[in-house]
N, C-alpha and C positions, 0 to 999 in steps of 0.2 A: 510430334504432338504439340499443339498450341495449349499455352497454360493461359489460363484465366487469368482476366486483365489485373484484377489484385492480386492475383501470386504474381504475377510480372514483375509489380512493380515492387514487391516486396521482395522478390530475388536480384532486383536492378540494382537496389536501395543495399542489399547484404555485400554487395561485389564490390560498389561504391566505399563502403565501409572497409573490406577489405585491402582496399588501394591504397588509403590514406592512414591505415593503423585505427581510427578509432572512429565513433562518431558518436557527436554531444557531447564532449569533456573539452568546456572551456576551463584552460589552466586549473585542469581536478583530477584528471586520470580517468579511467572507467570503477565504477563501482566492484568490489569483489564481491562475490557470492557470500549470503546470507550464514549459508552452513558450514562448518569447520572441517578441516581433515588436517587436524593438527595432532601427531602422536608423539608416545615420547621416542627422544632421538631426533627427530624435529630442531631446524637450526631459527635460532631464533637472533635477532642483529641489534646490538645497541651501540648508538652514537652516539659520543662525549664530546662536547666542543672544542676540551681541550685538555691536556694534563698537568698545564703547568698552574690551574687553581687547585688549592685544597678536595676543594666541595667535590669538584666533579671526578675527582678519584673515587672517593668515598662513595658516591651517586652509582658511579658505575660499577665499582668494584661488587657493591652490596648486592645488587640486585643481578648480576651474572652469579655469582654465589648461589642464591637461593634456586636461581634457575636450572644451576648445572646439579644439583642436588635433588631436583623435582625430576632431575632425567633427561635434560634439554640441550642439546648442544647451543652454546653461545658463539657468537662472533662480536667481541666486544673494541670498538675502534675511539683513538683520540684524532680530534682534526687539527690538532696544533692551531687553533682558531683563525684556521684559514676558509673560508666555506669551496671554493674547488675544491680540497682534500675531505671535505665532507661529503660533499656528492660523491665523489669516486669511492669513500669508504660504502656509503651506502648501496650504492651498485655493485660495487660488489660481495656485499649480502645479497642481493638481488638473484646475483649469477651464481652465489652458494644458496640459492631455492629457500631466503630465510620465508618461514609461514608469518612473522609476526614482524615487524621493526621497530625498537622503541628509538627517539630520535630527540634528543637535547639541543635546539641547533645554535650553533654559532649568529646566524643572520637566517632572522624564521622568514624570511621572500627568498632567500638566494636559495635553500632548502628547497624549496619548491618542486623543481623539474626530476631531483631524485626521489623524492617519497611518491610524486606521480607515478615514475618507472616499478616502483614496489607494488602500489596499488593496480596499475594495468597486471604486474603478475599474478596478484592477487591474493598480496600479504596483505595484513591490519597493518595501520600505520598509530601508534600513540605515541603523540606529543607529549613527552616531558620535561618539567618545568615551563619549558618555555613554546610558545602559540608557534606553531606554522603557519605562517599567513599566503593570502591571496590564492587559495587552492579548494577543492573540495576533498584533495586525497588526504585530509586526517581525520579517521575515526574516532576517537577521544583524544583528552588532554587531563594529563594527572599533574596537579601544582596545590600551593598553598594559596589561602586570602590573600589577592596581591595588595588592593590596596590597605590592609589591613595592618601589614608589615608599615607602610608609611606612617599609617595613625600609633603605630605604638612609640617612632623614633619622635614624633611631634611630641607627644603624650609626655614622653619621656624630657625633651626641651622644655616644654608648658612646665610640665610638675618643678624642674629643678630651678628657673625663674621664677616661678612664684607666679604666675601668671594668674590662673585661678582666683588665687589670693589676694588680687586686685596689682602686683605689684605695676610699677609706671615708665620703669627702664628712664629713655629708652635704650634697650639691650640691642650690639651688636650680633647681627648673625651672618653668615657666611653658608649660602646653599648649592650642595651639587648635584646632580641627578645620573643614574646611571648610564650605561649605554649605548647608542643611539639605535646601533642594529638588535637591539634586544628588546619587543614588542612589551616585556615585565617592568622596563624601567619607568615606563609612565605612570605605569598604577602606583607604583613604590612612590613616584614624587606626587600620584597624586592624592593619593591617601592622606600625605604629612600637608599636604598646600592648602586646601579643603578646611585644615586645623588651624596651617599658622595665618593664611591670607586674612584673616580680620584683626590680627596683632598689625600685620603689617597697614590695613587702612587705620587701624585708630593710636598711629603713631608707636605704640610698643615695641614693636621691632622694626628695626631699619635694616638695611644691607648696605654699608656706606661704600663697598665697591663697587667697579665699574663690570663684576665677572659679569661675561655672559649678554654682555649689553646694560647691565643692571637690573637687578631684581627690586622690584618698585609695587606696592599696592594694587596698583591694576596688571602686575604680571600673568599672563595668559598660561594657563596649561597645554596648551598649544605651543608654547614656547620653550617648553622643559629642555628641549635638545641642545638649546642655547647654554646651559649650564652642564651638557653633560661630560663624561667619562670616556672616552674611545676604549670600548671593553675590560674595561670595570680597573683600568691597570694603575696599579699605586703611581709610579713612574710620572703617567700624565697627569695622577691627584697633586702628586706634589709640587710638577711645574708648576700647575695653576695655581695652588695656595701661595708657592714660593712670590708669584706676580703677586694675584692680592693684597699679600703682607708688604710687598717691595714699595706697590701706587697708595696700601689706604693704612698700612699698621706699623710702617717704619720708624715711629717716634714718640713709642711708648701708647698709643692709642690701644684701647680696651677691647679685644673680641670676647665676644661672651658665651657665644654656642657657634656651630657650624652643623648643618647637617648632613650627615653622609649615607647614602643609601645603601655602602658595601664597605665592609672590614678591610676592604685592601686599598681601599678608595679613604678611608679613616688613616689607616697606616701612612699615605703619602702626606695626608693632612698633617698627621703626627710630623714627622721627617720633616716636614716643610717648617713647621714652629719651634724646633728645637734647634733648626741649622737658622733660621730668618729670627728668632726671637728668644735668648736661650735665658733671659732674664723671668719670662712665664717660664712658672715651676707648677709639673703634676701636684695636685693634693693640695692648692694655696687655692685662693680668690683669683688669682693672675690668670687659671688656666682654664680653657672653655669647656663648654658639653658639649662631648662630641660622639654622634650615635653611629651604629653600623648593624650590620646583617651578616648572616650565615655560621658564627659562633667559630670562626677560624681559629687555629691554633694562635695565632700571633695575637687575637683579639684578645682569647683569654687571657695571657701573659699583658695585653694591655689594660685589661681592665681589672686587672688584680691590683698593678701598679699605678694605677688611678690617672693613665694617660687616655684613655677611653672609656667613657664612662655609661654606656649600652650598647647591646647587638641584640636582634631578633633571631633569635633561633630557629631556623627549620629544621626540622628533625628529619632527614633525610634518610634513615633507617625506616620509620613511618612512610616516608614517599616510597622508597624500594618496596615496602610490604605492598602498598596499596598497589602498584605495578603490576606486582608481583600475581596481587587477587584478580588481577584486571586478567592477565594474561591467562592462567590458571582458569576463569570463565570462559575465553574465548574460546579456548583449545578442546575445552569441554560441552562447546555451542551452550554455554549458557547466558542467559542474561547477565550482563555487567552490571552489580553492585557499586552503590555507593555514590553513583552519581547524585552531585547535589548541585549543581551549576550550569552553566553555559558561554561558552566566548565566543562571540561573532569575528572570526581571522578577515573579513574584506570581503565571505564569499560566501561563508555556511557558518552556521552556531553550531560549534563542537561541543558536545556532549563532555562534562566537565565532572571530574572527582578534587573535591579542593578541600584542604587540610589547613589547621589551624595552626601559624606560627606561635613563639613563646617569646615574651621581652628578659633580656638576663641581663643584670646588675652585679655587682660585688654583692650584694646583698640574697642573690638565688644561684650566684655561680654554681655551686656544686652540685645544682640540678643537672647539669650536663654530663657529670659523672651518674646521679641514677639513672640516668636516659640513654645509658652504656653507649655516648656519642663519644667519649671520650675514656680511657682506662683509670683507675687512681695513681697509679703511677705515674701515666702523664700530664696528667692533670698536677699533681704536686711539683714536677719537675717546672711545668710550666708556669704558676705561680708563686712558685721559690726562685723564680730565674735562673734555674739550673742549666734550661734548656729552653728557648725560644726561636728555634731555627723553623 
C-alpha cells in the first residue's frame, strides 16, 4: 500500500531520527517528557565536585538525608574534582535509571555531555550551586545571589576603611577572584568590582602589585580570570600571595585589605602573611581586612582570632531544603515553586531559585550556631582554639 506523500515523509524523517540517536538537540539532549512517574523508591543521583572541601560534604550529605527519609533511594557521588570522574559518576546514575539528577559540577562545560545522557533518558537535571553551561539539558538551577555575596565582601572593605566617611588612603589592596572553571566566580568578583572600581579610578585604592597583570582602574571584568584561583585551593592562594608579598611587600610596606572570594583562598592569604611577614600582627593596625565566603570551620576559628575578618554565609541547609522542595514538586508533577530568577548558561535561561547569603563578623558570629550550621560544641571548640582542624 502506498502511504501518502506526508506520511512518507514523516516516516522517512522518524527512521532518519532513529539512525543518528536523536534529532534537534544541539549540545542539549532531548527534552523529557512534561509528566512525572517519579514514586517513592525511585533513585534519585547527586553530584559533588568534590570531598576534600568542607561545603560540599555538608551540600551533599544534607540533602541525600532528607531525601532518603522522604523514601528515595539516593546515589550520592564525589568527583575528587576531576570532571571525567564526574561524568562517569553521573552515568552511572543514569544506568541506575536515576528519575531526577542534582549536579554541583566541578567544570559547568565539561559537565555537559553527562547530564545530556540523563536528559536523553529522561531524568530532570538541577543545577546546584553552580550553572551548567553551554547545554539545554538543565531544568532549573538552585543557588544563592551570586553577585550579591561580592557586594557584601566590598561592603565589608568599604566600611572598615572608612571609605564612605570620606577617608583618602591611599589604601593598599590585594584582589583575587575565584575559579576559573566555575561559571559563580565572576559574579562573586563581580558584585565586589562594580563597588570598589571607583575607589580604584579616584585614586583610594591602588593594587601596587603586578598580580594578575595588575589590577588598575580601568581593569575589565572580562579579566577576572587573570586573578583567579585554580579551584578555589588555599595551596595556590598562598603561592600567589607568597609572590605579591616577595615583588611589592618585602620591606615593611603597608597592605591594607585583600579580597578574597573563598575562605580557603582567605586561609592561603593567611599562610602566606604569617610565613612572608610575621612582623603584621592579627588585632594590630599592621594587619589587613581580609574577607571570605562559605563560613568554613577554619574561617570561624579565623575570625574569632581576628586573622580574618568576614565570610558570607550560605546557608546550605536552606539550599538542601529548597532542593529538596524543588524535587518533592517534581516527582509530584507539580509546579516548581519559588523560582525568582533566571541564568542564561550560552544556550537557554534556566529557570532559577536564588537565596539570600548572610555577611558574618566577630560581631554575628554565633548566628551560625542559631542557624544549627554549626553545633555549640563546635563552635566553642573552634573559637577557643581547642580545635581547628
Amino acid at each position: 500500500m502506498r502511504l501518502p506523500r506526508k506520511m512518507l515523509a514523516l516516516a522517512l524523517g522518524a527512521a532518519m531520527c532513529v539512525g543518528v540517536g536523536a534529532c534537534g538537540t544541539s549540545r542539549g539532549g532531548g527534552a523529557a517528557s512534561e509528566g512525572s512517574n517519579i514514586k517513592k523508591g525511585d533513585t534519585i543521583g547527586i553530584s559533588m565536585p568534590t570531598k576534600s572541601e568542607e561545603r560540599w560534604n555538608k551540600d551533599g550529605n544534607n540533602l541525600k538525608k532528607k531525601l532518603e527519609a522522604a523514601g528515595y533511594k539516593v546515589l550520592l557521588s564525589f568527583a575528587d574534582d576531576k570532571p571525567p570522574q564526574q561524568n562517569a559518576d553521573i552515568e552511572n546514575m543514569v544506568n541506575n535509571n536515576a528519575k531526577i539528577v542534582v549536579v554541583a559540577s566541578k567544570d559547568g562545560t565539561a559537565v555537559g555531555p553527562a547530564v545530556e545522557k540523563a536528559k536523553d533518558a529522561g531524568a530532570k537535571v538541577i543545577a546546584y550551586d553552580r550553572l551548567i553551561m553551554n547545554t539545554k539539558a538543565v531544568d532549573y538551577y538552585a543557588t544563592f545571589q551570586l553577585e550579591q555575596t561580592g557586594v557584601l565582601e566590598a561592603n565589608y572593605l568599604i566600611d572598615k576603611l572608612g571609605l564612605k566617611k570620606g577617608a583618602k588612603g591611599p589604601f593598599n589592596i590585594e584582589l583575587f577572584s575565584g575559579s576559573p572553571d566555575d561559571n559563580n566566580a565572576k559574579y562573586f568578583f563581580k558584585g565586589a568590582w562594580q563597588l570598589l572600581q571607583p575607589y580604584f579610578k579616584s585614586g583610594v585604592l591602588v593594587s601596587p602589585s603586578n598580580h594578575g597583570g595588575g589590577v588598575k582602574a580601568d581593569f575589565k571584568m572580562s579579566d577576572w580570570q587573570k586573578i583567579s584561583v585554580q579551584s578555589w585551593k588555599a595551596e595556590q592562594a598562598q603561592k600567589d600571595m607568597e609572590s605579591i608579598i616577595d615583588s611589592t611587600y618585602a620591606h615593611g610596606e603597608k597592605l591594607d585589605a585583600v579580597l578574597s572570594p573563598y575562605d580557603g583562598i582567605s586561609q592561603g592569604v593567611i599562610n602566606a602573611i604569617q610565613e612572608k611577614r610575621p612582623d603584621m600582627q592579627p588585632g594590630t593596625a599592621s594587619w589587613p581586612y581580609i574577607t571570605g565566603q562559605d563560613a568554613m570551620e577554619i574561617a570561624v576559628a579565623n575570625i574569632a582570632k581576628g586573622t580574618q575578618g568576614q565570610t558570607v554565609f550560605k546557608n546550605v541547609n536552606k539550599l538542601a531544603d529548597a532542593v529538596y522542595d524543588m524535587i518533592i514538586e517534581i516527582a509530584e508533577n507539580k509546579k516548581v515553586t519559588g523560582i525568582n530568577g533566571k541564568f542564561n548558561n550560552n544556550n537557554i535561561d534556566v529557570p532559577s531559585k536564588l537565596l539570600d547569603p548572610q555577611n558574618i563578623t566577630q560581631e554575628n558570629l554565633t548566628d551560625l550556631v542559631k542557624a544549627k550550621y554549626v553545633t555549640q560544641q563546635r563552635f566553642d571548640a573552634l573559637t577557643k582554639g581547642t580545635d581547628v582542624k
